[in-house]
Structure formats: structure tokens, C-alpha cells
N, C-alpha and C positions, 0 to 999 in steps of 0.2 A: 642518203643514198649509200655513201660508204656504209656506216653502219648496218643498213641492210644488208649491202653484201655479204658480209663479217658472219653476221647471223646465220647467214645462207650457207657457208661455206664448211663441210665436217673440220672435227679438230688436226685432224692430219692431214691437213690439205697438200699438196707439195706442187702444183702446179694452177696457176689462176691466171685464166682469160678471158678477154674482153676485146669487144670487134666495138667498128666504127668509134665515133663520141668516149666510148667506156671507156677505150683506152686510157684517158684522161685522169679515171680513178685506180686502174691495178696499184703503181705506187702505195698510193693509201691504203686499199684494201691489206696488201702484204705485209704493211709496215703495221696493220690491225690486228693482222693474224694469233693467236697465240700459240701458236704450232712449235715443234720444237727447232725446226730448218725454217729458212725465209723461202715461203715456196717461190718456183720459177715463175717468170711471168709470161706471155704469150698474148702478143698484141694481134690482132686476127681483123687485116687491112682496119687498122685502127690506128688514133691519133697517138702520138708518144708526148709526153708532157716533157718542160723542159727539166735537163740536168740539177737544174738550180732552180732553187726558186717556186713561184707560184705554178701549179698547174692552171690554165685560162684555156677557152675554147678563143679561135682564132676569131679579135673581131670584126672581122669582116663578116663572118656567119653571122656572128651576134646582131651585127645592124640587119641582115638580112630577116633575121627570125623576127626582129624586134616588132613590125607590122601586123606580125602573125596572130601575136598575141590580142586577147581580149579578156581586160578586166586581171593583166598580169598570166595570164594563164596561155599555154601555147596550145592549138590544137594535135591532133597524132600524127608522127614526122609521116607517115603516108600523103596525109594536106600540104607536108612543105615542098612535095614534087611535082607539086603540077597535074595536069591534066595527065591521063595519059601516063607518068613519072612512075609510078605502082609496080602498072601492069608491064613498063618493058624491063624493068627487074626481078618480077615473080611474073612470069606468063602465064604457069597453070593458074588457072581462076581459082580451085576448091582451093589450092594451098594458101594463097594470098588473103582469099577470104579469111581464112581461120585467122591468117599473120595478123590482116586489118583489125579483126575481131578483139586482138590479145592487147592493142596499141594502147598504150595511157598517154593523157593531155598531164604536161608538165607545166611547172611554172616558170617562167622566161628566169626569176631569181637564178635556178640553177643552171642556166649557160651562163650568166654574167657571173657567177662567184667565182673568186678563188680557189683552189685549193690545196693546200700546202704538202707539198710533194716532200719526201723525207730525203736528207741529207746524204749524197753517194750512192741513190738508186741506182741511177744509170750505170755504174759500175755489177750489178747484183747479175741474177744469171737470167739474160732474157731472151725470147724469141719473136722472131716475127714473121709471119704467116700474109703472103702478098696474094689477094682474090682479084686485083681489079686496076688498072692502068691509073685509077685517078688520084690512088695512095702509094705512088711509083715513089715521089716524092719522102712517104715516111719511109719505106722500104730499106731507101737508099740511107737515111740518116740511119737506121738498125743497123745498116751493113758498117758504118763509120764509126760507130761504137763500138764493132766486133762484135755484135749479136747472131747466132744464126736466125738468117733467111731463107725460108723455103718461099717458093712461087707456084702455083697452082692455078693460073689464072682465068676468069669467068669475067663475074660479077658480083659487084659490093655485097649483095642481098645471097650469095653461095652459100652461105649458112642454114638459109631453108631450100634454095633450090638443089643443092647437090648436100645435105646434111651427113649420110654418110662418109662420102668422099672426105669433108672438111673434116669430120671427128677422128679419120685416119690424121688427116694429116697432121692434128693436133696431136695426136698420138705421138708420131714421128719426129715432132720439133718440140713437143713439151719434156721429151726424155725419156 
């Protein structure tokens, strides 16, 4: 995963973000990068991995996902909301559609791994982008670290429903 991102990313990268779950990996990606600056990072209502240590997704998710899977394999996080769960986060139908369309079935391996977060991250230059009441929580820890926080507040899935808006705002807090 990281290394995909790496690939993905031009060599002057200077700002790299990740919403929801990805949060998880910017560290890594940055600390991949070979750019001449450690680009900023830009968590966009996404998890922040710890200071120290291993980055983990919270296990409490992980038991939850764990059922989901079959055969090790999870289905597209659009199935882990429920009935219903999709649509009252992307309302318009044709966008959702196309969203559902794009989903990949992961392997439950990469919520349980580790990932080893590099040494004094948290100290590097990072932001955080709040979309949604239910990542009030990481928000508040960016703000304890001294990160700027901007708030724009919607919904988790704001990324396709207001994608303009967010890409300003990434604008605005990636520097």
C-alpha cells in the first residue's frame, strides 16, 4: 500500500494527503518520499497514527470488520455501512454509483498489520482538515500537537460530495 502510494506521488511532492483509514499511512508514505523537503502532511477527517511506535487501525474496528471478511478478504467499505449507510453519505445516486463502482475488496491482513510510523513524525509539519463530528476526536488531538486545524463541516464522504470545496480547502491548510 505504502509503496503504491510512493509510486503515485510526482518527485516534488510537498504536500501529501489522506482522508479516513489512509491517515494511518501518510507517515510512511513521507518518510518514502525522495523529494528534497519531507512534504507536509494533511490528514482530511482521517485517523492520525500514534507519536510512537506502531501505526494500528483501532481494534475495536478490526473485530468489527473481522466477520465481514470471506476467505480473508473483506468486501468494498460501502458493505461495511449497512443498509441504507451509502446513500445517506453520498445522496446523489449517479455520484455514488460511480464512488461504489471505483471500491476494491481488501484483505482483512491490512487492517490488522502494523505499520511502523517513523521516529518524531508528529513533530514534522502537519494539518488537519475536520469534515465530519465523528473525527471531532482526532481533530482535537492535531490541535494538542500544534497542528493547524481547519473545520469545514459536512460529512465523512465530503471528499466526493462537495470535492471542489475540500480541494480549496486543502489548498488552504496544505500551504
Amino acid at each position: 500500500m505504502v509503496s503504491e502510494a510512493v509510486a503515485a506521488c510526482p518527485a516534488d511532492t510537498d504536500v501529501v494527503a489522506g482522508h479516513s483509514g489512509a491517515g494511518l499511512f501518510l507517515p510512511a508514505i513521507a518518510n518514502s518520499l525522495s523529494s528534497r523537503a519531507r512534504p507536509r502532511l494533511v490528514f482530511v477527517d482521517a485517523a492520525i497514527p500514534e507519536c510512537d511506535g506502531d501505526a494500528r487501525l483501532d481494534p475495536n474496528v478490526v473485530d468489527l470488520l473481522r466477520p465481514l471478511a470471506v476467505e480473508g478478504i473483506l468486501p468494498p467499505w460501502s458493505v461495511w455501512l449497512g443498509e441504507g449507510g451509502v446513500e445517506q453519505m453520498i445522496p446523489d445516486g449517479e455520484l455514488r454509483a460511480r464512488v461504489e463502482a471505483e471500491l476494491p475488496e481488501l484483505p482483512m491482513t491490512l487492517f490488522e498489520a502494523a505499520l511502523p510510523a517513523p521516529a518524531g513524525w508528529c513533530d514534522w509539519l502537519c494539518g488537519y482538515l475536520l469534515l465530519s463530528e465523528d473525527m471531532r476526536d482526532e481533530a482535537e488531538r492535531a490541535r494538542s500537537l500544534c497542528w493547524s486545524v481547519l473545520e469545514d463541516l459536512g460529512n465523512h464522504l465530503d471528499v466526493v460530495n462537495r470535492a471542489a470545496e475540500v480541494a480549496a480547502d486543502l489548498v488552504r491548510i496544505g500551504g
